[in-house]
C-alpha positions in Angstrom: 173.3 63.0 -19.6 171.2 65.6 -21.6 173.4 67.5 -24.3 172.7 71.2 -22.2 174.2 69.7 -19.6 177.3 67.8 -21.6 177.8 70.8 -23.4 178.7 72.3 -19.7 182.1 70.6 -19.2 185.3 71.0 -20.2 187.2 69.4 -22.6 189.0 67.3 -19.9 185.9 66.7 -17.7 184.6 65.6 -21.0 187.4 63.1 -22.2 187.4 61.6 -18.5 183.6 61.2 -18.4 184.1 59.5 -22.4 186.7 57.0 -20.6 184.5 55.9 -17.8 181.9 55.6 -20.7 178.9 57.6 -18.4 179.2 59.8 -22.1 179.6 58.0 -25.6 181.8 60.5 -27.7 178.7 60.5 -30.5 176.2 62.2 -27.9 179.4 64.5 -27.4 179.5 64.9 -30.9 175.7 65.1 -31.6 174.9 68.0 -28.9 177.7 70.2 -30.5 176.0 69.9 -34.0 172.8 70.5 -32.6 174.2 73.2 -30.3 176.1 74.6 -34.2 172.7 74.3 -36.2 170.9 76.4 -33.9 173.4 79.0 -33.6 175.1 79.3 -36.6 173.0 80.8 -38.9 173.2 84.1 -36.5 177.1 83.6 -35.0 178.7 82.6 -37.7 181.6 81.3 -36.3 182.4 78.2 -39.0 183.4 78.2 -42.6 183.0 74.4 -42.9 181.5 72.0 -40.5 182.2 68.4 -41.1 179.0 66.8 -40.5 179.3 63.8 -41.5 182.9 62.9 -40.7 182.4 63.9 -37.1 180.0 61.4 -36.1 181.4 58.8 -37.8 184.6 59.4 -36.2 183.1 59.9 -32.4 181.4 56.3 -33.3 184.6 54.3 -33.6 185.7 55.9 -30.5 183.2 55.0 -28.5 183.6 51.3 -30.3 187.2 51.3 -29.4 186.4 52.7 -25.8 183.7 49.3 -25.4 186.4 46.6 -26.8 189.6 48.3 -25.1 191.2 45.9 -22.4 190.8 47.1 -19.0 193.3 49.4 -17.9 194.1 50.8 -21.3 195.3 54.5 -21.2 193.4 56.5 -23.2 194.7 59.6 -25.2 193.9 62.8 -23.0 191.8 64.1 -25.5 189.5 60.9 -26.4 186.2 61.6 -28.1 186.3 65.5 -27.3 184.9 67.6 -30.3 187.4 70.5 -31.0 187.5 72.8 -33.8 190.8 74.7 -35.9 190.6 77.8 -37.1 190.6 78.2 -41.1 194.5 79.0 -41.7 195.2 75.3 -40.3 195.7 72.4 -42.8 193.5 69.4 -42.4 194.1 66.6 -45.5 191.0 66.9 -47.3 190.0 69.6 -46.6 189.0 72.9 -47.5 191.7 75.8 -45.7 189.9 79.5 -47.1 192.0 81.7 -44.7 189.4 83.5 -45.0 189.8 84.9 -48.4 188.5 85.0 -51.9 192.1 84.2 -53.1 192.0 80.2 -51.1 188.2 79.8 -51.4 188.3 76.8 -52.7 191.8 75.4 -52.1 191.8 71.7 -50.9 194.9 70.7 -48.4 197.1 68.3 -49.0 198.5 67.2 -45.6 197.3 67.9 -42.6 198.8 70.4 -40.2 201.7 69.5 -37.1 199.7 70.7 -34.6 196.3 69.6 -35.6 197.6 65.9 -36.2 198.7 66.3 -32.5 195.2 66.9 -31.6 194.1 64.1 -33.7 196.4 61.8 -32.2 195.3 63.0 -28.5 191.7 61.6 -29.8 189.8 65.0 -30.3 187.8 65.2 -33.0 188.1 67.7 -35.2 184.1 69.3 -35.5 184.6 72.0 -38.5 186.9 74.6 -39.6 186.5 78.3 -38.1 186.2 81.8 -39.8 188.8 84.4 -39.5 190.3 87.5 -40.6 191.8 87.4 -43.6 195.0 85.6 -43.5 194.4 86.8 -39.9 194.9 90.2 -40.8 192.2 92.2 -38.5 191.3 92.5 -34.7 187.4 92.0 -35.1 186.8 89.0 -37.8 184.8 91.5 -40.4 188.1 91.4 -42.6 187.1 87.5 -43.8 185.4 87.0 -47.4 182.6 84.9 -45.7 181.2 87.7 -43.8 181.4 88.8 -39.9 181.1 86.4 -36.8 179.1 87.6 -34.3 180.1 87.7 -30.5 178.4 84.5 -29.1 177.1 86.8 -26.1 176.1 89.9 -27.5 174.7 90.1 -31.5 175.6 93.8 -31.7 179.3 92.9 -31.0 182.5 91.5 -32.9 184.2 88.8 -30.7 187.6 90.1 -31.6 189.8 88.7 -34.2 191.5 87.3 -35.7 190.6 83.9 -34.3 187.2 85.2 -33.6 185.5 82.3 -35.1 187.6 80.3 -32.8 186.6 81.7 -29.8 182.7 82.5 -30.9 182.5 78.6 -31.3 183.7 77.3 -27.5 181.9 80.8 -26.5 178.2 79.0 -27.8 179.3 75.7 -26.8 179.8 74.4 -30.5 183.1 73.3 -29.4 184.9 72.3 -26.3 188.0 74.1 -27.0 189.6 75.7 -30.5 193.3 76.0 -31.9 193.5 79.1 -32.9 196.7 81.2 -34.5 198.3 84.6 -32.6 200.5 86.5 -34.4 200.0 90.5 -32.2 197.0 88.7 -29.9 194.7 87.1 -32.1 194.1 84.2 -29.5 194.3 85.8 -26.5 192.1 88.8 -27.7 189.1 87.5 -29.2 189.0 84.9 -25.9 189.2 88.2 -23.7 186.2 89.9 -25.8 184.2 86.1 -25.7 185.2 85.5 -21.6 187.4 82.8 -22.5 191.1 81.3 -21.4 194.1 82.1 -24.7 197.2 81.1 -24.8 199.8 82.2 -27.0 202.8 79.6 -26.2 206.5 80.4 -26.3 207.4 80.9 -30.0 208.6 77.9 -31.8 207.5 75.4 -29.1 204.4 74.2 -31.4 205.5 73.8 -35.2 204.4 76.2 -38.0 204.3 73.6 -40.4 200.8 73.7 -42.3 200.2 77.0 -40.6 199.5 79.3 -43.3 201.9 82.2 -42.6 200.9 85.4 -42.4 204.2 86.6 -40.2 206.8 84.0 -39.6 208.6 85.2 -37.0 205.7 85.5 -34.6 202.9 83.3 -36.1 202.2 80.6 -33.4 199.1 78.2 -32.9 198.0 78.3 -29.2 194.2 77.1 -27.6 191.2 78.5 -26.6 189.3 77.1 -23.6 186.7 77.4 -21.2 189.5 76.4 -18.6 192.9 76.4 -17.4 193.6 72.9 -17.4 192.3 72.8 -21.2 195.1 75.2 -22.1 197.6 73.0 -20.6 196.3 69.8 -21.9 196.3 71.3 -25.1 199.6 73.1 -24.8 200.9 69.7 -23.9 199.5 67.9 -27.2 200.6 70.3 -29.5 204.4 71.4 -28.4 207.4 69.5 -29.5 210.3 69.8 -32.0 209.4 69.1 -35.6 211.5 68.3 -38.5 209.0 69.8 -40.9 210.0 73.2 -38.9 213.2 74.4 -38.5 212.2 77.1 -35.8 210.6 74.2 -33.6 212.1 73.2 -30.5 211.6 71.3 -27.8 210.2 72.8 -24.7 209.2 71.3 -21.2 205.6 69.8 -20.8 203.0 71.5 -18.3 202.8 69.3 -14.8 198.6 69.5 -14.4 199.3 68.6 -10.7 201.7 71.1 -9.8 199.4 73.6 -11.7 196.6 72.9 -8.8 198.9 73.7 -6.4 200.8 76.6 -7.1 200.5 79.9 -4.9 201.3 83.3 -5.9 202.8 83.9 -2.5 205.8 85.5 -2.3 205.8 86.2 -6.3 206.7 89.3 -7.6 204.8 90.7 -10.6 205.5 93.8 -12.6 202.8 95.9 -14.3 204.3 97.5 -17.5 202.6 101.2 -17.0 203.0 101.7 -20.6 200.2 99.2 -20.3 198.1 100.0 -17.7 197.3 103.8 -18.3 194.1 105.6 -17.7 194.5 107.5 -20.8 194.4 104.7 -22.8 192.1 102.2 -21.0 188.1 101.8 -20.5 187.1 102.7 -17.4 185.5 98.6 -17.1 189.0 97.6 -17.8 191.1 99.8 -15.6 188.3 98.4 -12.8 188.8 94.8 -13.8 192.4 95.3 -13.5 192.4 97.0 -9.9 190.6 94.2 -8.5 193.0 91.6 -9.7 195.5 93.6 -8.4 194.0 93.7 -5.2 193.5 89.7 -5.6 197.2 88.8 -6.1 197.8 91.4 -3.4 195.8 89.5 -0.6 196.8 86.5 -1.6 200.7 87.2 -1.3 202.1 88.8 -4.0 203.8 91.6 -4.5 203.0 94.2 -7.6 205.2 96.5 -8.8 204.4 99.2 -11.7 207.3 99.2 -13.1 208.7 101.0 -16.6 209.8 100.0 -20.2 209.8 102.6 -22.4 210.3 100.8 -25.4 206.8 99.5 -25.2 205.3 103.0 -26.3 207.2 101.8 -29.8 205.4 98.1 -29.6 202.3 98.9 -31.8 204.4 100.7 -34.6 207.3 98.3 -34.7 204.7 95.2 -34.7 202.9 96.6 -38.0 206.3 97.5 -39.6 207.8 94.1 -39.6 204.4 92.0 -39.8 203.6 94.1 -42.9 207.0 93.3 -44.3 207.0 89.8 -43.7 202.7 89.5 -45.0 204.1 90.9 -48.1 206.7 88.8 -48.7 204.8 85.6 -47.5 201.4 86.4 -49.8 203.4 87.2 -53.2 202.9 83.6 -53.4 199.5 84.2 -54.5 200.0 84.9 -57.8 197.2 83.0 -59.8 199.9 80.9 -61.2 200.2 78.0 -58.8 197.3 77.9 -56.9 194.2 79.7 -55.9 191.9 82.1 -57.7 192.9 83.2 -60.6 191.5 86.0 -62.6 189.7 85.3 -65.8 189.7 87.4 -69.0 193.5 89.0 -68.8 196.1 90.4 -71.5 199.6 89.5 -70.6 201.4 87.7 -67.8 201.6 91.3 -65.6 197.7 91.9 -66.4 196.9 88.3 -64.6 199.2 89.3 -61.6 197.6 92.9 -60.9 193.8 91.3 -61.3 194.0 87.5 -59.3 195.6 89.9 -56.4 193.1 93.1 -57.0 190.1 90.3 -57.1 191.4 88.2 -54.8 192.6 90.1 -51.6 190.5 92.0 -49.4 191.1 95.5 -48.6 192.8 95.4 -44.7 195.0 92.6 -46.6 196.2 94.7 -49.7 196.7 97.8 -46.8 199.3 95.7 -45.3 200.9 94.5 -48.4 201.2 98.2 -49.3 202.6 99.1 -46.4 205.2 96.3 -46.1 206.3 97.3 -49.9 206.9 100.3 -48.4 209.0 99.5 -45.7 211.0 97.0 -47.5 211.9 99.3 -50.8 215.2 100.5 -51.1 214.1 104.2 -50.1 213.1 102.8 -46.6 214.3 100.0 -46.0 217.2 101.3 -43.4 215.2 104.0 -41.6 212.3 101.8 -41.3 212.6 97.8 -41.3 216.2 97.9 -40.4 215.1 100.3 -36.9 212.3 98.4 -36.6 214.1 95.1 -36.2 216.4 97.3 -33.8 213.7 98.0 -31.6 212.6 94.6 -31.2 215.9 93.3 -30.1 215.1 96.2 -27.5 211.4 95.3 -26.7 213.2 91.7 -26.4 216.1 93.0 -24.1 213.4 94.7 -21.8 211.7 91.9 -21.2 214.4 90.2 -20.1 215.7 92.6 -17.6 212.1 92.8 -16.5 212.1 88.8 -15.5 215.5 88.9 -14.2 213.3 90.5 -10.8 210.1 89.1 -11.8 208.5 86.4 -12.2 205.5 87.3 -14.2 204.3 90.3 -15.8 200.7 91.5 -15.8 198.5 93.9 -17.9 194.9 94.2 -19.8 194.7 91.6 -22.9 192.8 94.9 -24.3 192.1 98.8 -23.5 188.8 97.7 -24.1 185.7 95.8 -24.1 184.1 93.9 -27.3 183.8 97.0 -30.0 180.4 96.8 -32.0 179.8 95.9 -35.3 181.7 98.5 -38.0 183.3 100.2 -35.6 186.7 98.6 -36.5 186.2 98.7 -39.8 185.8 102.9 -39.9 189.2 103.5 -37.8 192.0 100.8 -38.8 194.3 103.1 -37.0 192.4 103.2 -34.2 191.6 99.5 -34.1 195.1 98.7 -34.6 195.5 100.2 -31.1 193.3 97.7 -29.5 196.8 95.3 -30.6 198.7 97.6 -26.9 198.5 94.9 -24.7 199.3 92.0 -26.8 201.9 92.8 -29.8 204.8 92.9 -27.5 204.8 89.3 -26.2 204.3 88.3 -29.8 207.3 90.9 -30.4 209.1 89.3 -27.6 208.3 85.9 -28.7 207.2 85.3 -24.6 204.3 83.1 -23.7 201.1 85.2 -22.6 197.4 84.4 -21.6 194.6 85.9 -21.4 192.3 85.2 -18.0 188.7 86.2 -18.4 187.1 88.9 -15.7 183.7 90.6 -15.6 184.0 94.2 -16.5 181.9 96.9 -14.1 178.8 96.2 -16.7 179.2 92.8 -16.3 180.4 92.2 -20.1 183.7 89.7 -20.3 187.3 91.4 -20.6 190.4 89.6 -19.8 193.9 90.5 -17.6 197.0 88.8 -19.1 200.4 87.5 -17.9 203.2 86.9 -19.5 206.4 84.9 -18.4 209.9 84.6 -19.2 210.3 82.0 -22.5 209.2 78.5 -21.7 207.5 80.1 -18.3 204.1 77.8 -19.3 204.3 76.0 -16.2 204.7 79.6 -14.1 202.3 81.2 -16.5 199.3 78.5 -16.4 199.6 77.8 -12.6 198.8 81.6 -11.7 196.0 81.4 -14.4 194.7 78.1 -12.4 194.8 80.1 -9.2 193.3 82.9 -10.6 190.3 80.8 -12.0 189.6 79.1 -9.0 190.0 81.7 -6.2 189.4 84.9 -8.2 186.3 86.7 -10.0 186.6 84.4 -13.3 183.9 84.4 -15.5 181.3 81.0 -15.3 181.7 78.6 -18.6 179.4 79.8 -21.0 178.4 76.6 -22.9 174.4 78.3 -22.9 175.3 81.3 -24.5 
């Protein structure tokens, strides 16, 4: 099979073509270097590529694929080149984050999630760039420089798992774990025309996740298909002792996915997030024919209202803020990481490893979640802020208690261009509408890619009650196969 033609399938078309050996893993593994060296030097979408491990890897696959008895089950992910975004552990190996302040820190143990993947068989291809500690909506905010939307070179591909989505965008990957904390998978795949999941919080373990908010920082994939998120979602879930906020949750049935029908199902569109005030004309269009979609084929929309949602934006920088602060004092140039050269005293080495070795959206947030948590503010604005979550949480459940999914925009808007996020923070903090209140929620969501009016990628996105996976990824399957989903871009 020639590599333009591997590079094509999905990470499951891939792993079954690897088991009935018509693909060797190392051709897998070969056409998405190939596919990487031509690209990269203009997307940008990898801090570290692991050329040499790769192959070597994808070859004792394939060796174990030859010698295996017959009838041997395979791991569902056998041989399939994958990548992790740079906030992810991997023994070994460098984890940046995207900073100055990690550039050259070496983990020590690999992450929960992206041992899972190992385990599955997938091959882990590089390490992918990001907002700083995923802090940003556009991944210009990383020390390494911009990536570059894998379809258009005068456009961000959203952030901050940008690099994540840029890679299985250009087909140098087959699918990417990336980390969403207010959307930072399910945006970026929107902008690229990509499938993002953000699973139910605590169903896949934090532990080598480098935190940036605790209480909403989850790993979740990045595919060209629905079936890839579930595989994936099924890989990485599971209770972890390493992770006290893991849990167990129910595993996605693939089959029943194929068959499910939106007949008869009644969805709610939040109108605080479908307004034409505050939406691209491309995405309110892109919305009304999914509506009329779901209509025809059975379902029953309802705009319905939850007020508290108007707060969602504010609330989710208030208590991400608070909690980036708290979680980044560790960088202190006393343990590990940079550490600034040529100080005075003990205080003089803490103000100049963090004014060297943060980056300017990154010290924003640590300023403002100092401010929130000080004594002066810490009632009227963290404690109401946590106040209104338990809200934004109590709306959502009344709001599944007659529905069984919710539907909206994953964005207001289409792929921004270069430097435009990086003029307005306040403004780009906006494009967070859609997505900060199933992170604030703790819900699962995904994002579903559509073609705008112009023809550029955009995405609609569900959510569902907590451990709703199996409702959520069925309606995505459904919508992939019988709506106007955007064709796999693996010759971008």
């Amino acid at each position: 099979m020639e590599r333009e033609t591997i590079l094509h399938l999905s990470a499951l078309e891939l792993a079954k073509a690897i088991r009935k050996q018509e693909i060797t893993s190392e051709q897998a593994v070969e056409a998405v270097l190939e596919k990487t060296d031509k690209t990269e030097t203009d997307l940008h979408a990898y801090v570290s590529v692991f050329r040499e491990d790769a192959p070597e890897i994808a070859r004792k696959r394939d060796a174990f694929v030859r010698e295996m008895p017959e009838g041997t089950e395979l791991p569902p992910l056998w041989g399939v080149p994958v990548a992790i975004k740079d906030n992810l552990l991997l023994q070994g190996k460098k984890t940046t984050c995207g900073s100055k302040m990690l550039e050259n820190y070496i983990s020590p143990y690999t992450a929960t999630c992206v041992e899972k993947l190992e385990k599955a068989g997938a091959i882990v291809i590089g390490k992918t760039n990001m907002d700083e500690f995923g802090m940003g909506v556009s991944t210009e905010n990383s020390f390494f420089g911009p990536t570059i939307h894998p379809l258009d070179p005068t456009r961000v591909p959203g952030g901050s798992s940008g690099g994540s989505a840029a890679a299985v965008g250009s087909g140098s990957a087959f699918a990417a774990l990336g980390t969403d904390t207010g959307g930072s998978v399910r945006q970026p795949a929107a902008y690229c025309g990509l499938f993002g999941l953000r699973p139910t919080y605590g169903t896949v373990s934090r532990h080598g996740l480098v935190a940036f908010s605790s209480s909403m920082d989850v790993a979740g994939p990045i595919t060209r298909s629905s079936l890839d998120l579930a595989a994936i979602y099924n890989i990485v879930t599971g209770a972890d002792d390493k992770d006290m906020t893991s849990v167990c949750a129910p595993s996605v049935d693939l089959l029943a996915m194929k068959q499910y029908s939106p007949k008869g199902k009644r969805i709610g569109i939040p109108k605080q997030l479908f307004s034409e005030e505050k939406m691209d004309q491309e995405i309110l269009k892109a919305m009304k024919i999914a509506i009329e979609e779901l209509e025809s084929s059975g379902a029953r929309i309802d705009l319905i209202d939850m007020p508290i949602l108007d707060y969602a934006v504010a609330v989710y920088y208030i208590l991400s803020s608070a909690e980036a602060s708290s979680n980044l004092s560790r960088y202190d140039g006393i343990r590990y990481g940079y550490r600034a050269s040529d100080v005075k005293d003990l205080a003089d080495l803490y103000t100049k490893t963090r004014s060297e070795g943060f980056g300017l959206e990154v010290k924003r947030r640590i300023l403002l979640g100092n401010y929130v948590l000080s004594s002066e503010h810490f009632e009227d604005c963290y404690r109401k802020a946590e106040k209104a979550r338990d809200q934004v949480r109590s709306a959502f459940d009344e709001a599944f208690s007659e529905h069984d999914l919710l539907l909206s925009p994953t964005s207001p808007m289409v792929a921004p261009k270069l430097g435009e996020s990086l003029k307005d923070p306040l403004a780009a903090y906006v494009s967070d509408l859609c997505t900060v209140p199933a992170s604030l929620a703790g819900i699962p969501a995904v994002s579903i890619p559509v073609q705008s009016s112009t023809g550029f990628p955009c995405g609609i996105q569900l959510m569902a009650r907590k451990f709703g996976e199996q409702e959520l990824l069925g309606a995505s399957y459904f919508h992939e196969k019988h709506c106007t989903s955007l064709e796999r871009r693996g010759d971008a």
